[in-house]
DRENTOR-704731 format. One line per field, with one value per residue: residue number from 1; x, y negated, z negated of N, C-alpha, C in turn. Coordinates in pm, whole numbers. Layout:
<nodes>
i: NUM; ...
n_c1: X; ...
n_c2: Y; ...
n_c3: Z; ...
ca_c1: X; ...
ca_c2: Y; ...
ca_c3: Z; ...
c_c1: X; ...
c_c2: Y; ...
c_c3: Z; ...
</nodes>
This chain:
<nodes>
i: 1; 2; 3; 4; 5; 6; 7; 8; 9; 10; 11; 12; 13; 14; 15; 16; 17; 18; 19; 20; 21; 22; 23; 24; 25; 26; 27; 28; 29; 30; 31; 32; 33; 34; 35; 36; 37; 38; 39; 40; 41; 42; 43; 44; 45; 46; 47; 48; 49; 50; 51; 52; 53; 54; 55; 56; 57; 58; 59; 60; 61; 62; 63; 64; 65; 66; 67; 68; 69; 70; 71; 72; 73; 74; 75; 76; 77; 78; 79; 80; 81; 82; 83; 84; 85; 86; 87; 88; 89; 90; 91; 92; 93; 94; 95; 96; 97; 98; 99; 100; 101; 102
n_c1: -1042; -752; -699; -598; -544; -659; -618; -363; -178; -108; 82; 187; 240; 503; 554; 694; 777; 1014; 1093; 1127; 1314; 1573; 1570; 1618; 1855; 2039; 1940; 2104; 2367; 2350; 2350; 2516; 2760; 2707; 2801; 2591; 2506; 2490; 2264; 2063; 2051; 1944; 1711; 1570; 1509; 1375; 1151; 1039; 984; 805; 586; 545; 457; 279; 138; -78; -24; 237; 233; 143; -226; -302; -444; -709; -734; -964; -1234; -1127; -992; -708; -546; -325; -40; 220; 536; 839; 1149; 1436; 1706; 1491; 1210; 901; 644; 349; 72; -182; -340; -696; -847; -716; -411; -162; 78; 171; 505; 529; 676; 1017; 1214; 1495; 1613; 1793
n_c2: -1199; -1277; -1167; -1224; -1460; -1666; -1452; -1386; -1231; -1296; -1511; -1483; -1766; -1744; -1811; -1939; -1980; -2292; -2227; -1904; -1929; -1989; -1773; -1597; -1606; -1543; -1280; -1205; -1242; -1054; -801; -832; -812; -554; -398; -340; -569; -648; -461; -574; -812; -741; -606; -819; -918; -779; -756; -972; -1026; -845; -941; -1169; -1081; -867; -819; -681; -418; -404; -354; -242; -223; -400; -503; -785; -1151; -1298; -1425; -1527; -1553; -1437; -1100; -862; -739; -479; -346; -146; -191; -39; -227; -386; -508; -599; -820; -964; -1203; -1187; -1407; -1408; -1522; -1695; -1715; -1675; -1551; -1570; -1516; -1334; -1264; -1096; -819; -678; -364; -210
n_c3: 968; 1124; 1495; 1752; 1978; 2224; 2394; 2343; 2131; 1807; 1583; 1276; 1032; 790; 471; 188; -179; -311; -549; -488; -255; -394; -545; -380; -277; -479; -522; -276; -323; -567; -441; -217; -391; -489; -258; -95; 112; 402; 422; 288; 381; 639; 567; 454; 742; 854; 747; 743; 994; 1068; 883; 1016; 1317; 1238; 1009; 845; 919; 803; 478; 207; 75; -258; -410; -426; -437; -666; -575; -364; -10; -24; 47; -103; -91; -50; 29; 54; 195; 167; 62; -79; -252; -125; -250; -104; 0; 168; 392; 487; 649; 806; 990; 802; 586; 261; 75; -258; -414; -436; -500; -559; -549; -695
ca_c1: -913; -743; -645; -555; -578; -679; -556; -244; -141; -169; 198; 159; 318; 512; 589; 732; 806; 1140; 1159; 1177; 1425; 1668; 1618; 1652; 2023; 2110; 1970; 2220; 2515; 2408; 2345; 2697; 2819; 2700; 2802; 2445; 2482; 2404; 2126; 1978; 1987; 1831; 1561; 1444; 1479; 1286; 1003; 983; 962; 732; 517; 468; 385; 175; 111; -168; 19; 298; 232; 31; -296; -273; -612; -782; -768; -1104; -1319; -1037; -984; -600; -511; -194; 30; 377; 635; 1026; 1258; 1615; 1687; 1419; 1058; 816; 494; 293; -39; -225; -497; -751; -961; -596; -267; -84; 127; 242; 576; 512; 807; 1086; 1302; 1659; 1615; 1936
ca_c2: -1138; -1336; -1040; -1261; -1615; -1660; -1314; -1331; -1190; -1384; -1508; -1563; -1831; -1694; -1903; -1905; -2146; -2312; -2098; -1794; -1960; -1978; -1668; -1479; -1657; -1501; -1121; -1176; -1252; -943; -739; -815; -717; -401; -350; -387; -708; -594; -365; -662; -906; -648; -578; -941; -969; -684; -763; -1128; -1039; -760; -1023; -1258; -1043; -758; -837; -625; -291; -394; -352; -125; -332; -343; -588; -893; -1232; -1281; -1571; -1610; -1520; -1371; -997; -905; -640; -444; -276; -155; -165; -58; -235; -453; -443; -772; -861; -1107; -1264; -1207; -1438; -1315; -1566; -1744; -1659; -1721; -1490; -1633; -1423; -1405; -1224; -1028; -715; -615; -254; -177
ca_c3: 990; 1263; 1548; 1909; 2018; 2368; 2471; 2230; 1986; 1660; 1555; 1093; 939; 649; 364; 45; -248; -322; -620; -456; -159; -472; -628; -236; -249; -605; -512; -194; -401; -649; -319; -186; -506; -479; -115; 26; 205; 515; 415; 235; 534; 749; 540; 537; 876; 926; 661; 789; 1159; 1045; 836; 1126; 1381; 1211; 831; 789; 903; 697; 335; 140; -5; -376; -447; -325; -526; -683; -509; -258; 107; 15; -24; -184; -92; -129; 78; 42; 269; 84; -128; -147; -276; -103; -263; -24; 68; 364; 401; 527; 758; 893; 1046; 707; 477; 157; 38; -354; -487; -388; -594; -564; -619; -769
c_c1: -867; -610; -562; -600; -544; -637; -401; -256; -71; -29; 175; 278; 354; 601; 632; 777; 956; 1233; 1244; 1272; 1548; 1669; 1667; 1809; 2075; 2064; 2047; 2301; 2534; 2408; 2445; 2748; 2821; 2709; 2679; 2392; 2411; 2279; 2060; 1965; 1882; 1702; 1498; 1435; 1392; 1119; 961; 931; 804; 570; 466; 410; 287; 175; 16; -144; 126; 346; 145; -51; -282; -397; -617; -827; -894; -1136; -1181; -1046; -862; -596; -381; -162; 159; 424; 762; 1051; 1385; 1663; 1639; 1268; 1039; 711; 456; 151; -55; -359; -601; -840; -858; -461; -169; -21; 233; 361; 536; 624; 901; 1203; 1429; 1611; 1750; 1968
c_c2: -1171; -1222; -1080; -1434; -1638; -1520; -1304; -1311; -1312; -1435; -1587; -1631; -1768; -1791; -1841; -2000; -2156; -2260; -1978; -1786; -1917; -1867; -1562; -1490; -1556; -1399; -1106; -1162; -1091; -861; -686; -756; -614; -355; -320; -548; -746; -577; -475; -771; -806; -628; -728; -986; -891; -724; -922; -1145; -914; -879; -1120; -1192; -885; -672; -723; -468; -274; -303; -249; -250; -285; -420; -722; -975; -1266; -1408; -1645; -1517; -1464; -1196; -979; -773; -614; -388; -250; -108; -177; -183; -333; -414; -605; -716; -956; -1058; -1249; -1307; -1424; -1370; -1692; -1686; -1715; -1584; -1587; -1482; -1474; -1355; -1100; -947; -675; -508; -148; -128
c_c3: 1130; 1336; 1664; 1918; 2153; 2421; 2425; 2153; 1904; 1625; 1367; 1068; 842; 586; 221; -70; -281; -459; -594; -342; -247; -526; -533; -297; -357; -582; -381; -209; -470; -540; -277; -241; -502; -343; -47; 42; 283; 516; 375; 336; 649; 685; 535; 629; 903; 873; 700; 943; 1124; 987; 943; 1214; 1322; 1037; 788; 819; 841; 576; 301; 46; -150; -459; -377; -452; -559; -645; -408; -146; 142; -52; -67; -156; -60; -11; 59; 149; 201; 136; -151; -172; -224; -142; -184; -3; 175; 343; 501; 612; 855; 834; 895; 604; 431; 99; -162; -429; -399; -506; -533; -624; -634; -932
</nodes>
């Protein structure tokens, strides 16, 4: 569980696949729609700045892939729900899905 590097703090890559780039775009549109635009840019700014610098106070754990080194857990911030990857022996969170909770 990587904590500091040289006497810093740890900065995680977070990633995501070009699936879920396209499906962000289309819960922004329905978002808008429903007059949480805003609210929906803020929360992935918050959960992405949150994710790089301090993944593991984040989320709530929800299990741990079997014979792998990632755990997997959840958080909402109105009006979204993130599932993501922490892995667990480098600086990496994988985003694996994201909810419009509308």
């Amino acid at each position: 569980m990587p904590k500091e590097g040289n006497g810093q703090p740890i900065v995680f890559k977070v990633s995501f696949s070009g699936a879920l780039a396209q499906e962000l775009k289309k819960l922004h549109k329905r978002a808008k729609s429903a007059g949480l635009g805003d609210a929906y840019l803020e929360a992935l700014r918050v959960a992405v700045f949150r994710m790089k610098n301090d993944p593991w106070g984040f989320g709530e754990l929800i299990g741990r892939m079997k014979n792998s080194p990632w755990s997997i857990h959840v958080r909402v911030i109105k009006p979204l729900l993130f599932e993501f990857g922490i892995h667990e022996e480098e600086p990496i969170v994988f985003i694996r899905r994201v909810q419009l909770m509308i």
